[in-house]
MOPAC internal coordinates of N, CA, C and O (Angstrom, degrees):
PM7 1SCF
backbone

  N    0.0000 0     0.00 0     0.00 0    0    0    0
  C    1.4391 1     0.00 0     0.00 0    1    0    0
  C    1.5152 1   111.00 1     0.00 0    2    1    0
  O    1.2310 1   119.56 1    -1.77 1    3    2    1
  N    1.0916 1   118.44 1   178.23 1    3    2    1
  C    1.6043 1   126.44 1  -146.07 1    5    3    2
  C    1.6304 1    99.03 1  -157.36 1    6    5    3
  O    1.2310 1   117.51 1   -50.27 1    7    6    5
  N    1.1909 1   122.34 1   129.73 1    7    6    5
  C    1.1919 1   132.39 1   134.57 1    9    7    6
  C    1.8984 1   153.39 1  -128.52 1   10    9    7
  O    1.2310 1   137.64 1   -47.44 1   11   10    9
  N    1.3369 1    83.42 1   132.56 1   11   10    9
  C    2.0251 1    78.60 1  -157.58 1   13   11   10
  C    1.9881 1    96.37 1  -102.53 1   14   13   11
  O    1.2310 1   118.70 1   -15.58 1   15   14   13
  N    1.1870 1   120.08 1   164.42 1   15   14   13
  C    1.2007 1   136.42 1  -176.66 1   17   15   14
  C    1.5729 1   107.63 1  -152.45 1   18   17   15
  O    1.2310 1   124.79 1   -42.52 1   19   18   17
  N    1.2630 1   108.41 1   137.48 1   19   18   17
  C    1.4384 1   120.34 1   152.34 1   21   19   18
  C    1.6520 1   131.77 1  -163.14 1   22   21   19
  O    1.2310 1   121.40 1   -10.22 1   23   22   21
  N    1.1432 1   114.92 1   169.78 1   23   22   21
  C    1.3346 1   118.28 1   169.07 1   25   23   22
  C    1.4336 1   121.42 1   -71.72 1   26   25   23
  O    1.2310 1   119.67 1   -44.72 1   27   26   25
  N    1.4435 1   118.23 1   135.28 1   27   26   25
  C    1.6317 1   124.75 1  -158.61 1   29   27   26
  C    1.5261 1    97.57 1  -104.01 1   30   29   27
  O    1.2310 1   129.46 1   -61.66 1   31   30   29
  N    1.0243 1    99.36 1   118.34 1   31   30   29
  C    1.8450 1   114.71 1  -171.74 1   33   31   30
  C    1.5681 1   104.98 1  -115.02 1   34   33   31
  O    1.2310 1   119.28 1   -14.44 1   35   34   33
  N    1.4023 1   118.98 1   165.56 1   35   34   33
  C    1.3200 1   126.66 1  -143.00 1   37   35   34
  C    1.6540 1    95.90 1   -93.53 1   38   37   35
  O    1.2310 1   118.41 1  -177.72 1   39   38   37
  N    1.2850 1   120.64 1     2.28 1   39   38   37
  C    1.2532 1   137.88 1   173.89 1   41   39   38
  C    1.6988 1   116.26 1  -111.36 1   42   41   39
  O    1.2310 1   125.67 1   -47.41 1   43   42   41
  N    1.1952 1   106.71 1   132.59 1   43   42   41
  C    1.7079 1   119.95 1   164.07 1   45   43   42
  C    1.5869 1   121.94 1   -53.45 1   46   45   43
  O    1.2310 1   135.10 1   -67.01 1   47   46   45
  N    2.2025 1    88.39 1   112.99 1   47   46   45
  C    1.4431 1    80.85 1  -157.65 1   49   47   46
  C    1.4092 1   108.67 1  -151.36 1   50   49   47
  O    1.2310 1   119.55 1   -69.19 1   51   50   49
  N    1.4402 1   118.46 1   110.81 1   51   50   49
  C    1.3089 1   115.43 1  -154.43 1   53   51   50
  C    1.2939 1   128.78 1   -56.04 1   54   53   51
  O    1.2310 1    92.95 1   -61.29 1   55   54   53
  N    1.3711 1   163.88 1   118.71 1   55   54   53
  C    0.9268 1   168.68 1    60.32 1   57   55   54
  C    1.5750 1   116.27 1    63.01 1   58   57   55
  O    1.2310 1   126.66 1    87.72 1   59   58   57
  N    1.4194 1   104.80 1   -92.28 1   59   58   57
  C    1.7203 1   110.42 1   160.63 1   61   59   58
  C    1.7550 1   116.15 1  -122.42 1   62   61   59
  O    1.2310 1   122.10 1   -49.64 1   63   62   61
  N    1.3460 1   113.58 1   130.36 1   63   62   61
  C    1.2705 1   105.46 1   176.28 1   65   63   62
  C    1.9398 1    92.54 1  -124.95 1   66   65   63
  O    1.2310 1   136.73 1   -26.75 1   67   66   65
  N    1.5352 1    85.20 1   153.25 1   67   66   65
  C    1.8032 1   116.23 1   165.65 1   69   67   66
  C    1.6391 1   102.57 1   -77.12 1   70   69   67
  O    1.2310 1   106.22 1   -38.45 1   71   70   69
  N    0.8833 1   143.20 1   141.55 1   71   70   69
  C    1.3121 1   153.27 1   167.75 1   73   71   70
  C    1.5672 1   105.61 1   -76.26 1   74   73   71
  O    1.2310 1   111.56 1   -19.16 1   75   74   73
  N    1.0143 1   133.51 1   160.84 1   75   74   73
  C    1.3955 1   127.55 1   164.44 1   77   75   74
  C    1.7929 1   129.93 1   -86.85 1   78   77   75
  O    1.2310 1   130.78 1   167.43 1   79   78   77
  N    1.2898 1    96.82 1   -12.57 1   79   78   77
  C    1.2007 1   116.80 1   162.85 1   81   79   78
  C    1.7291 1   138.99 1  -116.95 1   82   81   79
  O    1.2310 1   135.55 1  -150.86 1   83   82   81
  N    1.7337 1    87.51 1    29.14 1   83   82   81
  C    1.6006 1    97.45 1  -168.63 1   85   83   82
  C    1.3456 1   123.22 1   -98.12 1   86   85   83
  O    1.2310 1   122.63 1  -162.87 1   87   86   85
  N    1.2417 1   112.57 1    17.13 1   87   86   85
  C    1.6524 1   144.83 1   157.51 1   89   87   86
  C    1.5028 1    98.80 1    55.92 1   90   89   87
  O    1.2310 1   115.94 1  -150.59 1   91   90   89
  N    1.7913 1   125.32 1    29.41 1   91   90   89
  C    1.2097 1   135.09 1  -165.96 1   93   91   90
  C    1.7288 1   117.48 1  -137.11 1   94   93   91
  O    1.2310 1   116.36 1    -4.96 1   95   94   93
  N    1.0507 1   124.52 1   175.04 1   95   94   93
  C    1.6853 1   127.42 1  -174.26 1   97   95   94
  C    1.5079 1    95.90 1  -122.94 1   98   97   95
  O    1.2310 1   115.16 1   -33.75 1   99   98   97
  N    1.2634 1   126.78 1   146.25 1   99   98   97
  C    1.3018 1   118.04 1   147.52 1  101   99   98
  C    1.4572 1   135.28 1   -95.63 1  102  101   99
  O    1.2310 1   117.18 1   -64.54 1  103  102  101
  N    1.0386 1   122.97 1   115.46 1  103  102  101
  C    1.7529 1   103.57 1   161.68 1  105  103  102
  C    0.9820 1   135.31 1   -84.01 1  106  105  103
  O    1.2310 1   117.04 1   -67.44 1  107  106  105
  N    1.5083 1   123.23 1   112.56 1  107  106  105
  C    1.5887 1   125.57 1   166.31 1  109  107  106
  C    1.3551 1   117.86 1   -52.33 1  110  109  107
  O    1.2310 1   104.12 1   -58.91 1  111  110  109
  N    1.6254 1   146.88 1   121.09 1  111  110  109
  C    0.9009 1   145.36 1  -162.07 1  113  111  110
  C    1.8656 1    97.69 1  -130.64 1  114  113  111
  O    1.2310 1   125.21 1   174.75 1  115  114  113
  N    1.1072 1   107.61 1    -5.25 1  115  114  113
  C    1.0615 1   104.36 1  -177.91 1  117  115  114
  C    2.0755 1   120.84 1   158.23 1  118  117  115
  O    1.2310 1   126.43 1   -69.49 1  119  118  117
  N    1.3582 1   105.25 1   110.51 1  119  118  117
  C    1.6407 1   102.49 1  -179.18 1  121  119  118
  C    2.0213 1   100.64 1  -121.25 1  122  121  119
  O    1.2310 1   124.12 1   -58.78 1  123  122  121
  N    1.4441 1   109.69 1   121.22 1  123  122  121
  C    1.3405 1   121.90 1   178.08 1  125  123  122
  C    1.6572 1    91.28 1  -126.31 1  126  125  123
  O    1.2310 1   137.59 1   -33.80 1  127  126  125
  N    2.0736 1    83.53 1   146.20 1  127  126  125
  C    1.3381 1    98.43 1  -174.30 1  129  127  126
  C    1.6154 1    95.66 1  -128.93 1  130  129  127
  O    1.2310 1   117.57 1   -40.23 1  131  130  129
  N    1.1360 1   122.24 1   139.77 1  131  130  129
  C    1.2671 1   118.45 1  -156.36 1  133  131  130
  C    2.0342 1    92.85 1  -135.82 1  134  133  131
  O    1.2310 1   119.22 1   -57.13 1  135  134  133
  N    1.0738 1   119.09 1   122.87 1  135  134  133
  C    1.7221 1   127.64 1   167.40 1  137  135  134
  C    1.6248 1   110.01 1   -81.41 1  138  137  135
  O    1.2310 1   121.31 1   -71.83 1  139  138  137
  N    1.0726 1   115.10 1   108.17 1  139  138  137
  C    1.3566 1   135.32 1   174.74 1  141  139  138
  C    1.4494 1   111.29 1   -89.46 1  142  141  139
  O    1.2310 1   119.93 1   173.97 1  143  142  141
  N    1.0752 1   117.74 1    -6.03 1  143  142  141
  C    1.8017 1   119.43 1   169.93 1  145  143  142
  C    1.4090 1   107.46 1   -75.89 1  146  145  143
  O    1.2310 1   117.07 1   -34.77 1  147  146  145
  N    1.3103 1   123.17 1   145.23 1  147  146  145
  C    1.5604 1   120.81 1   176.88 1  149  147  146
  C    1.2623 1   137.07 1  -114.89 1  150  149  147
  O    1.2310 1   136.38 1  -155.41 1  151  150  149
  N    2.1010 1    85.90 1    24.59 1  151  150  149
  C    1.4497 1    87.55 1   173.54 1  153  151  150
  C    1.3283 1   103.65 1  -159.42 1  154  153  151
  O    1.2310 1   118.39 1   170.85 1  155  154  153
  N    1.2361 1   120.68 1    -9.15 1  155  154  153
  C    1.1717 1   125.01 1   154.57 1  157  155  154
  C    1.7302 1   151.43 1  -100.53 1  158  157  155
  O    1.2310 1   118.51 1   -64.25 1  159  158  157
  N    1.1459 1   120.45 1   115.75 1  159  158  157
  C    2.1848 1   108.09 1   172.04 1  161  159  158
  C    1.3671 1   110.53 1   -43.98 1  162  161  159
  O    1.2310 1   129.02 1   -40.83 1  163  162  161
  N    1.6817 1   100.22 1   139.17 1  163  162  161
  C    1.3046 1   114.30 1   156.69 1  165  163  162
  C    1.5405 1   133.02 1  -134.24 1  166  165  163
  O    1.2310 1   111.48 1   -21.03 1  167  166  165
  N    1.2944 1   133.64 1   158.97 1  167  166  165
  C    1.2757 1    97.76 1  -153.68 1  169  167  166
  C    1.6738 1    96.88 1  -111.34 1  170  169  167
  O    1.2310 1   115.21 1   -16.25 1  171  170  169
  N    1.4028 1   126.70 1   163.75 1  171  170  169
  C    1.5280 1   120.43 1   172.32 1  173  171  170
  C    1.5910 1   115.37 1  -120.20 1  174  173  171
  O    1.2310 1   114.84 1   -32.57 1  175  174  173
  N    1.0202 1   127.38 1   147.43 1  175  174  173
  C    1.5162 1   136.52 1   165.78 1  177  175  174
  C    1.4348 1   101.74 1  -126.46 1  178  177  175
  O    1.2310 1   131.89 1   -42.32 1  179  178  177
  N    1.3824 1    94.66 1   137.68 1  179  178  177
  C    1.7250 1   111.84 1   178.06 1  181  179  178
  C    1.1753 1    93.14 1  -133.47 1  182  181  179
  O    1.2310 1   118.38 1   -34.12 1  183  182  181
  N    1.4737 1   120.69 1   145.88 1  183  182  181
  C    1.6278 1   145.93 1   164.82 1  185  183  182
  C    1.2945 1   103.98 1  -118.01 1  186  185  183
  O    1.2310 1   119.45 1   -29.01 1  187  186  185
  N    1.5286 1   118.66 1   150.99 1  187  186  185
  C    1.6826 1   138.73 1   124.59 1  189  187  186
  C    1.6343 1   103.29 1   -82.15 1  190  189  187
  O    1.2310 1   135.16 1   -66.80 1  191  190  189
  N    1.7619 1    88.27 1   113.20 1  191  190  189
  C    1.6442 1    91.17 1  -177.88 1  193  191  190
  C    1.8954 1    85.04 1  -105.32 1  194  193  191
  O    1.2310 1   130.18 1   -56.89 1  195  194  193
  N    1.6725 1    97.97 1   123.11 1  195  194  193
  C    1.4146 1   111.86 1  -177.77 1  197  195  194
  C    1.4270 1   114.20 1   -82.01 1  198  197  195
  O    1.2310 1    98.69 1   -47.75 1  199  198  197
  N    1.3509 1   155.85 1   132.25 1  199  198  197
  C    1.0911 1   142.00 1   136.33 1  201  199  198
  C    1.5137 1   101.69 1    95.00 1  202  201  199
  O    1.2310 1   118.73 1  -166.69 1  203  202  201
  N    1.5230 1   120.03 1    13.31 1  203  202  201
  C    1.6466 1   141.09 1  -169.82 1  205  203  202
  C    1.5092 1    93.06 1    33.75 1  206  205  203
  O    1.2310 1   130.13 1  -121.79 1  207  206  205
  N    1.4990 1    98.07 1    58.21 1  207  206  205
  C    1.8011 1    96.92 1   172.40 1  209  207  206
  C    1.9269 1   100.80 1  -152.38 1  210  209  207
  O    1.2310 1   118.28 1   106.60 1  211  210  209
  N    1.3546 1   120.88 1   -73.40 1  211  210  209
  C    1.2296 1   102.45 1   166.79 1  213  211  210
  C    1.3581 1   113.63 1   -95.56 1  214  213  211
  O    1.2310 1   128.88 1   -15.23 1  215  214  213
  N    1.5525 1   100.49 1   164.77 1  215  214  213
  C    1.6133 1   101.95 1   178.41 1  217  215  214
  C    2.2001 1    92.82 1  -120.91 1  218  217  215
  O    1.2310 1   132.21 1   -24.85 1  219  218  217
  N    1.1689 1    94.03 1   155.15 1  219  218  217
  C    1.3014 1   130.32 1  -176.85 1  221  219  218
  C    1.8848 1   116.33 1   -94.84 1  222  221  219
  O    1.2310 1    96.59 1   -69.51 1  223  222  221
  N    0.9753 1   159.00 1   110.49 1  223  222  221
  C    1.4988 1   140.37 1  -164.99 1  225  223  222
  C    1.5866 1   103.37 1  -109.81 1  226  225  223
  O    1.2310 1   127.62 1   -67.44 1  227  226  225
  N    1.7652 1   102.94 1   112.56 1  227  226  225
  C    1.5595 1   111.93 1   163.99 1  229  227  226
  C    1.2929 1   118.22 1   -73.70 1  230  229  227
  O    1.2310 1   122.35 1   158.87 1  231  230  229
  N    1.4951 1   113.11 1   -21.13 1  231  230  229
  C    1.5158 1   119.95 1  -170.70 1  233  231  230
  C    1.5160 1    96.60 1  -152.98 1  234  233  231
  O    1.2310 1   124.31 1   -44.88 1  235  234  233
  N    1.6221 1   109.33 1   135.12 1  235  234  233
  C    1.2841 1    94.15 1  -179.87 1  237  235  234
  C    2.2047 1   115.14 1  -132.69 1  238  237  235
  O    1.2310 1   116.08 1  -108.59 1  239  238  237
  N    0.9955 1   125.06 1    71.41 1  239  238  237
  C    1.4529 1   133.05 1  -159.68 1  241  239  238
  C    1.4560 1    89.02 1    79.20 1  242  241  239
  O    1.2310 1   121.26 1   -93.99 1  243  242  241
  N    1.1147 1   115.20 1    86.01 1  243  242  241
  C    1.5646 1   124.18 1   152.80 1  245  243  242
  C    1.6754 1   113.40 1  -100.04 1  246  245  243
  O    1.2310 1   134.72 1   -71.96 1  247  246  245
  N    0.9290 1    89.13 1   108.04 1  247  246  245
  C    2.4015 1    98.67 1   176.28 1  249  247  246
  C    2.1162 1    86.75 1   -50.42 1  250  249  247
  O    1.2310 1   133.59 1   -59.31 1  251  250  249
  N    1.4056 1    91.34 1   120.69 1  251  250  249
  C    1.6637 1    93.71 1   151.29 1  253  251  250
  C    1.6475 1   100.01 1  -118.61 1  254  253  251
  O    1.2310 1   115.72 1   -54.92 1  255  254  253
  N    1.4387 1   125.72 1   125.08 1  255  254  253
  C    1.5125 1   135.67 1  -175.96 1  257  255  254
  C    1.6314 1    96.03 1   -83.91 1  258  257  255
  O    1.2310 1   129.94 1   -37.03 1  259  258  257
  N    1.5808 1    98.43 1   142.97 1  259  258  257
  C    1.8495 1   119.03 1  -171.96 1  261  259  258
  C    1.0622 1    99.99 1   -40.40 1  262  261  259
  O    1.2310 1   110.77 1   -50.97 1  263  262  261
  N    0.8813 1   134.95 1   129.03 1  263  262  261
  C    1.7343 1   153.01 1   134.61 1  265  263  262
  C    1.3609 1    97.09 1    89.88 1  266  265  263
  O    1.2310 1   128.08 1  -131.36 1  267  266  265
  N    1.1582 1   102.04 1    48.64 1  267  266  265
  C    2.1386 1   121.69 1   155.60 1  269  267  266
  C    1.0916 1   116.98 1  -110.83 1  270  269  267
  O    1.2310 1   121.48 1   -14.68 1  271  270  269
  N    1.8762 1   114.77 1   165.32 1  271  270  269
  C    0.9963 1   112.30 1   160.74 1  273  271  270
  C    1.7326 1   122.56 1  -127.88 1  274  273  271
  O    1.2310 1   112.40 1   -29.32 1  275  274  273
  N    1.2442 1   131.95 1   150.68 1  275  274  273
  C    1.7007 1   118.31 1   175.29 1  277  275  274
  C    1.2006 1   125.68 1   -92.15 1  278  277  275
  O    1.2310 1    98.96 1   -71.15 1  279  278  277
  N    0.9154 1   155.42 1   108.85 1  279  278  277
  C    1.6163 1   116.04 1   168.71 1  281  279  278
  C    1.5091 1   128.42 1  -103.23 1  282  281  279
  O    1.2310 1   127.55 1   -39.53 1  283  282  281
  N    1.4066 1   103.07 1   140.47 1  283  282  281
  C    1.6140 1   102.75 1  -146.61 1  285  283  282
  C    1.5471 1    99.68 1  -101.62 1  286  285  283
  O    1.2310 1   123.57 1   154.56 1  287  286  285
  N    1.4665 1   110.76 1   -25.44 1  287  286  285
  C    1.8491 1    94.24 1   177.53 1  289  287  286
  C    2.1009 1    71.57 1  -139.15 1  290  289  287
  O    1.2310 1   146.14 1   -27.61 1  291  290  289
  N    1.1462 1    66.77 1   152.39 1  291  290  289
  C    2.2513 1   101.48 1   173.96 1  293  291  290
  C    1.3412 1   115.12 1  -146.72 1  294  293  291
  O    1.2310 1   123.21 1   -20.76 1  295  294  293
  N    1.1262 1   111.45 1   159.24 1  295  294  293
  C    1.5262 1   136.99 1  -170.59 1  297  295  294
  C    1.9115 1    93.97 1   -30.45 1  298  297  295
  O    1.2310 1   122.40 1   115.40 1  299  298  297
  N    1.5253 1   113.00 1   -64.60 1  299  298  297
  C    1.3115 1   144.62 1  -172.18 1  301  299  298
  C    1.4773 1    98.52 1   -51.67 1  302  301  299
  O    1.2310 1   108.90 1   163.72 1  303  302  301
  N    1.5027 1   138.39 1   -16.28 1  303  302  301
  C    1.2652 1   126.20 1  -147.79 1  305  303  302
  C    1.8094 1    94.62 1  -160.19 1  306  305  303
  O    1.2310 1   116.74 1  -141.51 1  307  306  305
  N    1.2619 1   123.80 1    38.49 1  307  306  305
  C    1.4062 1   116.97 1  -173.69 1  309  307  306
  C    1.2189 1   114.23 1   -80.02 1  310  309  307
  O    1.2310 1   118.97 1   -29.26 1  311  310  309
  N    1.0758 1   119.58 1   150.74 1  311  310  309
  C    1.4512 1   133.87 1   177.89 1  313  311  310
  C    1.9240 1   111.31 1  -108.79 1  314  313  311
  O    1.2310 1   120.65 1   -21.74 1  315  314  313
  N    1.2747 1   116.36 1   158.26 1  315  314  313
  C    1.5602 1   115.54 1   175.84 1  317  315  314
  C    1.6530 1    90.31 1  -136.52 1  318  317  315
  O    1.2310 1   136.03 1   -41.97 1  319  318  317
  N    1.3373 1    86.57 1   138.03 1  319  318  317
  C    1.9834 1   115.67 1   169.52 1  321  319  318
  C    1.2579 1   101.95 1   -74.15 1  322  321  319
  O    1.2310 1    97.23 1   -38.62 1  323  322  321
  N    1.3588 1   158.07 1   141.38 1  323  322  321
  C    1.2345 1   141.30 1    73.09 1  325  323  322
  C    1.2040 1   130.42 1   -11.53 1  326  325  323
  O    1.2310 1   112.89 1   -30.57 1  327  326  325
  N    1.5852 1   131.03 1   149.43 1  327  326  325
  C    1.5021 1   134.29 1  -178.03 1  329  327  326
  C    1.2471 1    95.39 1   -67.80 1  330  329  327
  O    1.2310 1   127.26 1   -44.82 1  331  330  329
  N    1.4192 1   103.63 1   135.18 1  331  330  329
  C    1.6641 1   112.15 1   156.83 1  333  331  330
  C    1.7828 1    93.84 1   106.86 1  334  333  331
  O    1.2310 1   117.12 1   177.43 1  335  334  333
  N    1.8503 1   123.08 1    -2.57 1  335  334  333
  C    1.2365 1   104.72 1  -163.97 1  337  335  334
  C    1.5915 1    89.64 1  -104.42 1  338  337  335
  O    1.2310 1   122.23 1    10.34 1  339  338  337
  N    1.6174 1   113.33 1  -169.66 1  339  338  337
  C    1.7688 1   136.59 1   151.99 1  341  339  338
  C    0.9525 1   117.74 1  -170.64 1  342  341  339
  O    1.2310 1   136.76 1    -2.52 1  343  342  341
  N    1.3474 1    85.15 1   177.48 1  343  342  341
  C    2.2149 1    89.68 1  -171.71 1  345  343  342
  C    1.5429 1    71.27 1  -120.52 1  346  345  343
  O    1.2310 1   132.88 1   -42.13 1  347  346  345
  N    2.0347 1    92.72 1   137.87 1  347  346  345
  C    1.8641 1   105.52 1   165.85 1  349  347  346
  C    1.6627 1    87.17 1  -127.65 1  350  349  347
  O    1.2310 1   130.26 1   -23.23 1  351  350  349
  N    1.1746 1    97.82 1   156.77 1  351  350  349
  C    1.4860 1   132.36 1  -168.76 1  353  351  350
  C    1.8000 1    96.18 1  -112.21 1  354  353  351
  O    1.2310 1   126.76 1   -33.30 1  355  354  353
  N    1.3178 1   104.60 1   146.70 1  355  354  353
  C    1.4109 1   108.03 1   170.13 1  357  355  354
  C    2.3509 1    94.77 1  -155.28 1  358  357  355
  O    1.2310 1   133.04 1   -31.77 1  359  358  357
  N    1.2521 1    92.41 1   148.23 1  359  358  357
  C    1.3522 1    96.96 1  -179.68 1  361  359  358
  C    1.5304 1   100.80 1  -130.88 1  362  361  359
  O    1.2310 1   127.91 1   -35.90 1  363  362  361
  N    1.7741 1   102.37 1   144.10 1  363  362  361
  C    1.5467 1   109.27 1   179.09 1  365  363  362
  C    1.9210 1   107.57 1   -55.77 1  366  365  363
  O    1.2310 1   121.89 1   131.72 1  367  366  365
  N    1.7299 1   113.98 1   -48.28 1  367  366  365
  C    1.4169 1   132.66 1   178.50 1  369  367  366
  C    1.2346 1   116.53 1   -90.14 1  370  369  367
  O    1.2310 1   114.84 1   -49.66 1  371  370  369
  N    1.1589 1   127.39 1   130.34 1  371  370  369
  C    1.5906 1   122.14 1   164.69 1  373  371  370
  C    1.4925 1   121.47 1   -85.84 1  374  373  371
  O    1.2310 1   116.57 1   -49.07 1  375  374  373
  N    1.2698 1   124.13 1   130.93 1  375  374  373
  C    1.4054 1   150.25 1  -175.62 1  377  375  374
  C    1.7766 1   104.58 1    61.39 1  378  377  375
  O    1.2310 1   124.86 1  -120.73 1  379  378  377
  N    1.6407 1   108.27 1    59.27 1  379  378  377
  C    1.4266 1   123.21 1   158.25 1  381  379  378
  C    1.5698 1   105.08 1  -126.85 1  382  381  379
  O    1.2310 1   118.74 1   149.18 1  383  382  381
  N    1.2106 1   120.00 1   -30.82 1  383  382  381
  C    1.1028 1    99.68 1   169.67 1  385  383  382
  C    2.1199 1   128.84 1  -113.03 1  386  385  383
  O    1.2310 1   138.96 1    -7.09 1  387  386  385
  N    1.2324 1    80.85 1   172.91 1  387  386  385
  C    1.7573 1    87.61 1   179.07 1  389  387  386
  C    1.2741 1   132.09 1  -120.15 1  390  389  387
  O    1.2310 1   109.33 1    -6.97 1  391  390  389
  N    1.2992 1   137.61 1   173.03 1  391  390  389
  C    1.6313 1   109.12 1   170.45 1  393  391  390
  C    1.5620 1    95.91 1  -155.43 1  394  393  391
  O    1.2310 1   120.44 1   -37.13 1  395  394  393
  N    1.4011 1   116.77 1   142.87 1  395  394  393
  C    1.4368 1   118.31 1   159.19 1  397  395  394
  C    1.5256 1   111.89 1  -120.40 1  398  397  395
  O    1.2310 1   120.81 1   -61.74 1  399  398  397
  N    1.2664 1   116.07 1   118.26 1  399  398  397
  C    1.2237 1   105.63 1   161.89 1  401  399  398
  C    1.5764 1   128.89 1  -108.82 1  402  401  399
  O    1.2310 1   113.45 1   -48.83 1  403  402  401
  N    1.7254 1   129.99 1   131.17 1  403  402  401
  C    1.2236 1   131.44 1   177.29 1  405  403  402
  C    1.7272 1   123.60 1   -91.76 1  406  405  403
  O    1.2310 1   114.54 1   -62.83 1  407  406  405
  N    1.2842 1   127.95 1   117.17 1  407  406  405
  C    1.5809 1   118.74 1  -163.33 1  409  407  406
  C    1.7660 1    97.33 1  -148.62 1  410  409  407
  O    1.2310 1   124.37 1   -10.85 1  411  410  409
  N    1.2021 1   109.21 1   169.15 1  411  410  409
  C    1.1148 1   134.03 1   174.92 1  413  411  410
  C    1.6249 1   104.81 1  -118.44 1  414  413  411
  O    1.2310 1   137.19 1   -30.78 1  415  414  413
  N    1.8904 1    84.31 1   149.22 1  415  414  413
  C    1.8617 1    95.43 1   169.41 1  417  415  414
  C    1.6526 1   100.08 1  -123.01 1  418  417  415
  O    1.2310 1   125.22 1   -66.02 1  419  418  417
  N    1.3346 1   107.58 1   113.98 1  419  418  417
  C    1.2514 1   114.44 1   170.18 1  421  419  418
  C    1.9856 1   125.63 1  -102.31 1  422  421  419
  O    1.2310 1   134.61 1   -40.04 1  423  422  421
  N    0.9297 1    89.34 1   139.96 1  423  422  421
  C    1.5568 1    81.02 1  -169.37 1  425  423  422
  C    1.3042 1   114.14 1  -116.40 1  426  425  423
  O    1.2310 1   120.10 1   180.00 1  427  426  425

């Protein structure tokens, strides 16, 4: 298993991507977005950007309230990458929100 993290910036921005040549699947096991501001909502959009051409919306301007957290895919609700796919993150505020995501590379 694998875990990636980053800061959610006001720009579309991948998180985890499949390579197109990584002869592998991913499993999403889990993406939480957590607001680190302590006094303000912010909102999140997550995509599966398919084929690094269209994107798909798992979450789309979802309000996360100050010092919450969401979770947008769980054990109960996993998703798998194809090569060539990712999930990008975009936030209404820059440096309020966060993201961890947990996945597998299966081959």
């Amino acid at each position: 298993g694998k875990v990636a993290g980053q800061a959610v910036g006001t720009s579309a921005a991948a998180i985890v991507t499949n390579s197109s040549s990584s002869g592998k699947i991913y499993k999403i096991n889990s993406l939480i977005i957590s607001n680190v501001d302590g006094s303000n909502n912010a909102e999140i959009t997550a995509t599966v950007y398919k084929n690094q051409s269209t994107e798909y919306h798992l979450a789309k301007t979802i309000s996360v309230p100050a010092k919450a957290t969401l979770v947008i895919v769980s054990k109960d609700t996993t998703i798998y990458l194809e090569e060539n796919d990712s999930i990008r993150l975009t936030a209404s505020a820059a440096s309020d929100l966060e993201a961890v995501c947990a996945y597998e590379e299966i081959s």
